[in-house]
PLY file of the C-alpha trace (Angstrom):
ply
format ascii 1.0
element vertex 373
property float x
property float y
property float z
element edge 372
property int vertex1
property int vertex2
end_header
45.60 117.50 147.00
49.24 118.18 147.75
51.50 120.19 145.21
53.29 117.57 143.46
56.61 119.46 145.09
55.37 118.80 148.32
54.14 115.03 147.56
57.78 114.45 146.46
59.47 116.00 149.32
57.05 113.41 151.49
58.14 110.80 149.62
61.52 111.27 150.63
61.12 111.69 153.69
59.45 108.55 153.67
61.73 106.58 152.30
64.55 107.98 154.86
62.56 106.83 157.61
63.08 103.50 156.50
64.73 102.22 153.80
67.62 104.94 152.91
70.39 106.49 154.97
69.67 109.48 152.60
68.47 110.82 149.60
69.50 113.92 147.16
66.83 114.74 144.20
66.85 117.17 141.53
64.59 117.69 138.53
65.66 119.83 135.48
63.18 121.17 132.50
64.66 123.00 129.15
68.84 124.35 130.20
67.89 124.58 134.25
66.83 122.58 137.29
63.68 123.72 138.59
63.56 121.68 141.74
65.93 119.97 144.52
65.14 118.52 147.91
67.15 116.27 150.27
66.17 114.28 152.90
68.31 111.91 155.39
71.50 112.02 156.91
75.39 111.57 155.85
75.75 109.73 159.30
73.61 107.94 160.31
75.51 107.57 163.91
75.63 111.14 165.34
72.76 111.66 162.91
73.91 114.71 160.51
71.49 115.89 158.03
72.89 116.39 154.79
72.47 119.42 152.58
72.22 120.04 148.83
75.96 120.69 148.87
76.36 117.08 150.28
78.51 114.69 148.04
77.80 111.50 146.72
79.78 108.95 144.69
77.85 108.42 141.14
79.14 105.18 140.22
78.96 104.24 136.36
77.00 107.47 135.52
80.91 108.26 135.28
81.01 106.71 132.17
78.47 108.97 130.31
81.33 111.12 131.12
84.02 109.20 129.35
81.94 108.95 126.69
81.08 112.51 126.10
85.18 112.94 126.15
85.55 110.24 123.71
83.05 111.76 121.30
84.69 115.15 121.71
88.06 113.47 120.82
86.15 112.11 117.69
84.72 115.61 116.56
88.45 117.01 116.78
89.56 114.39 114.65
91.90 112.64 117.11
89.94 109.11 117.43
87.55 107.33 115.26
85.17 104.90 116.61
85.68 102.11 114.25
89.23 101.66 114.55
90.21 99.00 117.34
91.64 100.20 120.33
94.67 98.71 119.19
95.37 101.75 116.74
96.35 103.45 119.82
96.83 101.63 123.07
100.32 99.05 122.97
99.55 95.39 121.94
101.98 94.09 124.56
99.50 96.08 127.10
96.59 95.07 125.78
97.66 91.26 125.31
95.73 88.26 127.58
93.05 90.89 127.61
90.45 89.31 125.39
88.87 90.82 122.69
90.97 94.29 123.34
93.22 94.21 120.41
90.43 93.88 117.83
87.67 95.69 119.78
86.81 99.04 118.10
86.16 102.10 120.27
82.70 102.06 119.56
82.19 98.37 120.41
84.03 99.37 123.93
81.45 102.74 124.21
78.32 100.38 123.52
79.03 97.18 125.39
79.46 95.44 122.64
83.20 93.91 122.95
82.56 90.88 124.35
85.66 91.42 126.82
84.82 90.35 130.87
84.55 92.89 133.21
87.03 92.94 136.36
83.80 93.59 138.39
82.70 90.17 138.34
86.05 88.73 139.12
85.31 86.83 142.60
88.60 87.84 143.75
88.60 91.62 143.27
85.17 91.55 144.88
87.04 90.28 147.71
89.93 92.89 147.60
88.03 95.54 146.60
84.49 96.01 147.95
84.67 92.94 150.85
87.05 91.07 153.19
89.98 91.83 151.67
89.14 95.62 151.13
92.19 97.77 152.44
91.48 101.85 153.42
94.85 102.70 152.62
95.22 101.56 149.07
94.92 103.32 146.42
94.60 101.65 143.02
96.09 102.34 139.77
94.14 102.82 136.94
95.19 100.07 135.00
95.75 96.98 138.40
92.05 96.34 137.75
92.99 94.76 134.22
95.14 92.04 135.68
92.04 90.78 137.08
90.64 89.90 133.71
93.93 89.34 131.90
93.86 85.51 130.67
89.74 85.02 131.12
88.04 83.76 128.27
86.06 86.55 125.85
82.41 86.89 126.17
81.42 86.97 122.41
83.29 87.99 119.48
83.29 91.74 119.16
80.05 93.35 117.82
78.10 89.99 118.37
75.97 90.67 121.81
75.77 93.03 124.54
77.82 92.54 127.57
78.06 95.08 130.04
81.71 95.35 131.18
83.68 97.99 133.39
86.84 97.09 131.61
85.82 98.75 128.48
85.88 102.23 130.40
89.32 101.18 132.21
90.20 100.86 128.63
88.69 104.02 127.66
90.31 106.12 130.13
93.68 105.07 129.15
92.67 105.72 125.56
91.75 109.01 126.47
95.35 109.58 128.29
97.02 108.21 125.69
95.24 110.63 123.06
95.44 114.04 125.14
98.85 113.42 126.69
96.92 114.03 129.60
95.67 112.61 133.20
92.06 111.81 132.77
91.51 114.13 135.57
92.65 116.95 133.61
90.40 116.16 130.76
87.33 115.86 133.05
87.97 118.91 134.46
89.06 120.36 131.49
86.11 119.72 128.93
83.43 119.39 131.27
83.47 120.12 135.05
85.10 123.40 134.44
83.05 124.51 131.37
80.03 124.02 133.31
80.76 125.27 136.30
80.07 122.05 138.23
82.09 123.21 141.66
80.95 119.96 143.47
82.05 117.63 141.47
85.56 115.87 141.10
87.31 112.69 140.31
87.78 110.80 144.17
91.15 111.42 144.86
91.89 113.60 141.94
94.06 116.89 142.11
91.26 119.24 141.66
89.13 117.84 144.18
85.95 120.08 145.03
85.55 121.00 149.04
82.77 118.70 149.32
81.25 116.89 152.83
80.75 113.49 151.28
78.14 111.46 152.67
78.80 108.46 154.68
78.90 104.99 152.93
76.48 102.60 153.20
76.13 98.93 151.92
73.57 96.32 152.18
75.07 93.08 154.00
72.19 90.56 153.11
73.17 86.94 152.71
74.43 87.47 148.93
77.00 90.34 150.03
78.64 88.44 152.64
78.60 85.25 150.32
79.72 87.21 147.36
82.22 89.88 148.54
82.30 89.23 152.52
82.44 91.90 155.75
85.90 93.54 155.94
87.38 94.35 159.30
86.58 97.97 158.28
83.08 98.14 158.00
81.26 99.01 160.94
77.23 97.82 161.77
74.54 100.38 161.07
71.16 100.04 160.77
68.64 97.98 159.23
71.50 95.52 158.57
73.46 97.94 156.62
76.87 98.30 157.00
79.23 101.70 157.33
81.97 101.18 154.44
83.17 104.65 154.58
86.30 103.46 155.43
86.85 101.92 151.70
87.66 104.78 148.84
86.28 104.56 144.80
90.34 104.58 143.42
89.40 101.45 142.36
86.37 103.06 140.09
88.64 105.75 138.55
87.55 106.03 134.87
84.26 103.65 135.36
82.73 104.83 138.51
84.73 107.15 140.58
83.25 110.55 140.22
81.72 112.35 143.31
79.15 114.56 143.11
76.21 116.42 144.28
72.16 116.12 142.70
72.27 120.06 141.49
75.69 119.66 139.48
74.85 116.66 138.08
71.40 117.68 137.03
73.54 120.47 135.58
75.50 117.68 133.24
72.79 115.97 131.62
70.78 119.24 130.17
73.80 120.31 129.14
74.26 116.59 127.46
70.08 116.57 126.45
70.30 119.73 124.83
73.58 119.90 123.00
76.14 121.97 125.52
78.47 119.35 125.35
78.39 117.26 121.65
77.58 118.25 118.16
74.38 117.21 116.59
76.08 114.23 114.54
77.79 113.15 118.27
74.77 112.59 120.10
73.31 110.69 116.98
75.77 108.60 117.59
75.40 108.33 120.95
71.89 107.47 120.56
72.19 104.49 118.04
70.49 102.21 120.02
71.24 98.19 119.93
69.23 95.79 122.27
70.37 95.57 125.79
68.86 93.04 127.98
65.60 94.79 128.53
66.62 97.67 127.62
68.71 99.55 124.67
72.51 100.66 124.50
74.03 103.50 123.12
77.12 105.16 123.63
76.73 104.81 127.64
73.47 105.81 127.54
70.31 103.48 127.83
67.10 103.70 126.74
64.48 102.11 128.55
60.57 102.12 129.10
59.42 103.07 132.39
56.05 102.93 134.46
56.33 106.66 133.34
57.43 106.93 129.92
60.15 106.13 127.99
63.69 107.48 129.47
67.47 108.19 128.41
70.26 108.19 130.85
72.48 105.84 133.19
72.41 104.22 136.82
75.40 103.68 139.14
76.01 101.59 141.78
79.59 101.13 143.56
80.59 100.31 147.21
78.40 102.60 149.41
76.40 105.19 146.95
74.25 103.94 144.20
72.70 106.95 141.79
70.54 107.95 138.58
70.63 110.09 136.03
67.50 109.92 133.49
65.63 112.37 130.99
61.78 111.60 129.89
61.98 111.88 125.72
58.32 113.58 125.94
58.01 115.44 128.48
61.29 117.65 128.39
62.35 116.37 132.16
65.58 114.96 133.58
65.35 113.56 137.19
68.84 112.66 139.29
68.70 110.53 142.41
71.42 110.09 144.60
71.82 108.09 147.57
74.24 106.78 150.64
73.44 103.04 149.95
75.05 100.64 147.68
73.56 97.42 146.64
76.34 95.63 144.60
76.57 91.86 144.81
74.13 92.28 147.25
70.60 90.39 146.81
69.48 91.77 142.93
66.00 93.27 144.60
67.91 95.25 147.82
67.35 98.92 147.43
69.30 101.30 145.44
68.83 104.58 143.59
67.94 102.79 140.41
65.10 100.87 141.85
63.57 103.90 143.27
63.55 105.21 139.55
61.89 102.20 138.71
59.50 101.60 141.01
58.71 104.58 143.42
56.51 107.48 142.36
59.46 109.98 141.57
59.35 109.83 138.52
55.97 110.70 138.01
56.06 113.45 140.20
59.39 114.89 138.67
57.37 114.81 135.29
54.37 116.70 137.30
56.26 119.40 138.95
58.51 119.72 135.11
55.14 120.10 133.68
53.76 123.39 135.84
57.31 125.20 135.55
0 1
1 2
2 3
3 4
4 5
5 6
6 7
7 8
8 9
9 10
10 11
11 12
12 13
13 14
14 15
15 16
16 17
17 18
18 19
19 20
20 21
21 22
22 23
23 24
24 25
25 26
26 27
27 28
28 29
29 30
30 31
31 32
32 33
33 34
34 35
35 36
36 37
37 38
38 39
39 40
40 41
41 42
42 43
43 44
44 45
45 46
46 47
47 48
48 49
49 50
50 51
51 52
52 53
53 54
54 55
55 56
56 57
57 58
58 59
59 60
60 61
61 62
62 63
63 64
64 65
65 66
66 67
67 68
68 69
69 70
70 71
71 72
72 73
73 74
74 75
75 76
76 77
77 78
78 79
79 80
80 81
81 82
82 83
83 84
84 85
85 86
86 87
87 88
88 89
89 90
90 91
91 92
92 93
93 94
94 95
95 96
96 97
97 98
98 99
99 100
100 101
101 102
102 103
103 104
104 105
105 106
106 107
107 108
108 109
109 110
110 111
111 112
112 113
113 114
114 115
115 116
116 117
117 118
118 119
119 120
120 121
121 122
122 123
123 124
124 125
125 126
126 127
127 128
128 129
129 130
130 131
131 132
132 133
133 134
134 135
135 136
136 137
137 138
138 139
139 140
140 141
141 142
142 143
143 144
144 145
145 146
146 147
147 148
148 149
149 150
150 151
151 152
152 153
153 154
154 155
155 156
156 157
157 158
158 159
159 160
160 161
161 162
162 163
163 164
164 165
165 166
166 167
167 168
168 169
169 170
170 171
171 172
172 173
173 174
174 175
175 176
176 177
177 178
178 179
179 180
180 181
181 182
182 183
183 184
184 185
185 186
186 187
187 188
188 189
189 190
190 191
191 192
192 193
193 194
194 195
195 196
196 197
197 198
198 199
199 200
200 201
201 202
202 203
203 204
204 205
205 206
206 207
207 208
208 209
209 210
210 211
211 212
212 213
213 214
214 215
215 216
216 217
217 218
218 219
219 220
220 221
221 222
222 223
223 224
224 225
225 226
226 227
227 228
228 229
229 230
230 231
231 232
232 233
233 234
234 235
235 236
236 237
237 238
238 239
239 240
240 241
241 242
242 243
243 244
244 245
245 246
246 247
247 248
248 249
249 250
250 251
251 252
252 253
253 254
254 255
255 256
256 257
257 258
258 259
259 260
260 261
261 262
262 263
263 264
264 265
265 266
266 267
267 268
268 269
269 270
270 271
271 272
272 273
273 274
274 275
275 276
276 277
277 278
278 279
279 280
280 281
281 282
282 283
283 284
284 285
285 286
286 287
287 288
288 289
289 290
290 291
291 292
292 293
293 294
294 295
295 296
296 297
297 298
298 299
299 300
300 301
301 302
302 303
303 304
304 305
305 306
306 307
307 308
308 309
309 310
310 311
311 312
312 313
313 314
314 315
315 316
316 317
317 318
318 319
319 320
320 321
321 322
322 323
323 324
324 325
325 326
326 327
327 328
328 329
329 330
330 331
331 332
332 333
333 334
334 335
335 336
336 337
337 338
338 339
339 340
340 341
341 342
342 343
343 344
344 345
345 346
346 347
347 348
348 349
349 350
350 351
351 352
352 353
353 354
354 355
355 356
356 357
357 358
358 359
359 360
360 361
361 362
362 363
363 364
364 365
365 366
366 367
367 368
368 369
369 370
370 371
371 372
C-alpha cells in the first residue's frame, strides 16, 4: 500500500479534478509542520497552478486570532472578561445594538451574547457577497453594525449559544480602543511578526505580505442566487461556480479578513496548541467548553468529535475561500485546509474546506503521516 503521504497527495488531486478549484494542506506534529502539498489552480481560466506560497482568505479562523489578542490584553491586565463591553466601548456607540451594553467580553469571545450577527442580515448579503456587491468599496470596520442596529436580541446574555460575527466587529474595536492602536498593528504586532508568519496579513492592511492570492470562487446553486444573488461582477466558471475575485474581504476585517497561506497558518496553531502564544491559565480559559449546537464553544475555539477523533480548532468560510484549522487532542496532530471555494448562503451540503474535514479521508491520513514522523 501507498505511503499515507502519497495517499493524501492523491486525494487532492482527486478532489481538484472535480470538485475544488484548489486545495492547500499542511499537517503539523509537536512545534513544526511535517508535511504540505497543494494541488489545483488559482485560475481556473488560463489554468495557473498554485504553489505553497499561494494565498488564501481564512475566513472566521480570523477570530481565533482576536481572541488570542484579547486574552493577551487580559494577562497584561488591560481587560477582564467579565466586565461588559460597555466598561470600555461608548454607550451612545453601542446603543440599538442589542445585548452590547450588558454583554461581557467573555460572553462576546464564546458566542454567548445573544446579539444578531450582520451576516444574516438579507440586505448586507445583498451588498456584500451578491447583487449589490461593489469592487471598489471598501468597508469600515464598524458600517457592518448598522446592519444589526435596532434587530431584536437573540437570548439574554449568557443564556444560549448563538454564533454571531458582530461579537468580533465588537471585539476588534475593543481591542483598538484598549491598545490605542489599528487592529492591524496589533495582529502584526503580537502575532504575525513574533512568529514569523511572512504570508500572512490583514486584506487591505498596511503591512500586507507579497502574496499571489488565489482566485475566488463561489458556489451559485439555487440557495446563493435566492439568498445573496449574481452581481454584475462575477464571472461563470466551472461546474457552476462563479469567479468573485472581483469582490474584496474589507467587509470581514476583524471576523474574517485575514489572508494566508497552509504553512503559516499551520505555524499559528502549534504555536496556539503548545503555549507560544497564551499562558497556561489563558488557554484554560479558552478551553472552557459550553454546548454548541453539535459541538462545544470556547473562546473561538470548538471542540468537536470527528470520524477521526476528537478535534480543537475553527472553520471559515467567506465570499470565495472557505478554510480549517484543527488539532487531534490524542494524537499530537494539527491539520489546515485551505481552499478557492466559498459556500456561504449557498445550499448547507455544497463543498467547502470544512466538509472535507468532516467527511473526506484527510484527516485520517494527516493523523497517519503525524504518527511515522
Amino acid at each position: 500500500m501507498a505511503s499515507p503521504e502519497i495517499q493524501l497527495k492523491e486525494l487532492l488531486q482527486q478532489l481538484t479534478l472535480k470538485d475544488f478549484p484548489a486545495i492547500s494542506v499542511a499537517v503539523g506534529k509537536g512545534h513544526h509542520r511535517v508535511w504540505q502539498a497543494s494541488a489545483g489552480y488559482c485560475d481556473l481560466q488560463h489554468p495557473i497552478k498554485i504553489t505553497p506560497d499561494t494565498g488564501f482568505g481564512i475566513g472566521s479562523i480570523t477570530k481565533v486570532f482576536v481572541a488570542v489578542i484579547i486574552l493577551q490584553l487580559t494577562e497584561e491586565g488591560l481587560l477582564s472578561l467579565d466586565l461588559p463591553l460597555s466598561r470600555w466601548l461608548e454607550k451612545s456607540f453601542l446603543s440599538g445594538i442589542a445585548n452590547a451594553e450588558t454583554a461581557t467580553v467573555r460572553q462576546l469571545l464564546s458566542h454567548y451574547a445573544g446579539i444578531p450577527s450582520w451576516e444574516n442580515q438579507p440586505a448586507w448579503i445583498c451588498a456584500a457577497r451578491g447583487k449589490g456587491m461593489e469592487p471598489e468599496k471598501r468597508w469600515s470596520p464598524a458600517e457592518t453594525i448598522e446592519y444589526i442596529r435596532g434587530k431584536e436580541p437573540l437570548c439574554r446574555p449568557g443564556e444560549q449559544f448563538n454564533y454571531s460575527n458582530t461579537n468580533f466587529t465588537l471585539l476588534g474595536l475593543l481591542i483598538e480602543r484598549v491598545t490605542q492602536n489599528t487592529f492591524e498593528t496589533e495582529l502584526y504586532r503580537r502575532i504575525i511578526g513574533p512568529l514569523a508568519l511572512e504570508n500572512t496579513c490583514l486584506t487591505g492592511a498596511a503591512f500586507s505580505a507579497p502574496l499571489k492570492i488565489a482566485n475566488q470562487y463561489h458556489h451559485a446553486d439555487n440557495s446563493f442566487i435566492k439568498n445573496a444573488g449574481l452581481s454584475p461582477w462575477f464571472k461563470p466558471a466551472n461546474n457552476n461556480l462563479v469567479d468573485v475575485s472581483a469582490s474584496n474581504l474589507s467587509v470581514e476585517w476583524a471576523v474574517g479578513g485575514i489572508i494566508s497561506t497552509a504553512q503559516d497558518l499551520i505555524s499559528f496553531i502549534l504555536a496556539l496548541k503548545n503555549g507560544r502564544l497564551l499562558n497556561a491559565q489563558s488557554r484554560q480559559e479558552m478551553q472552557h467548553w459550553m454546548p454548541a449546537d453539535s459541538a462545544s464553544m470556547g473562546l473561538s475555539l470548538f471542540r468537536a468529535e470527528t470520524n477521526y477523533g476528537r478535534a480543537t480548532g475553527h472553520g471559515g468560510n467567506v465570499l470565495g475561500f472557505s478554510a480549517c484549522a484543527w488539532w487531534y487532542e490524542k494524537t499530537d496532530c494539527a491539520v489546515v485546509i485551505l481552499t478557492n471555494l466559498g459556500s456561504m448562503h449557498a445550499d448547507p451540503e455544497a463543498n467547502c474546506a470544512s466538509k472535507l474535514f468532516r467527511e473526506s479521508e484527510i484527516g485520517r491520513l494527516a493523523q497517519e503521516i503525524c504518527a511515522l514522523n
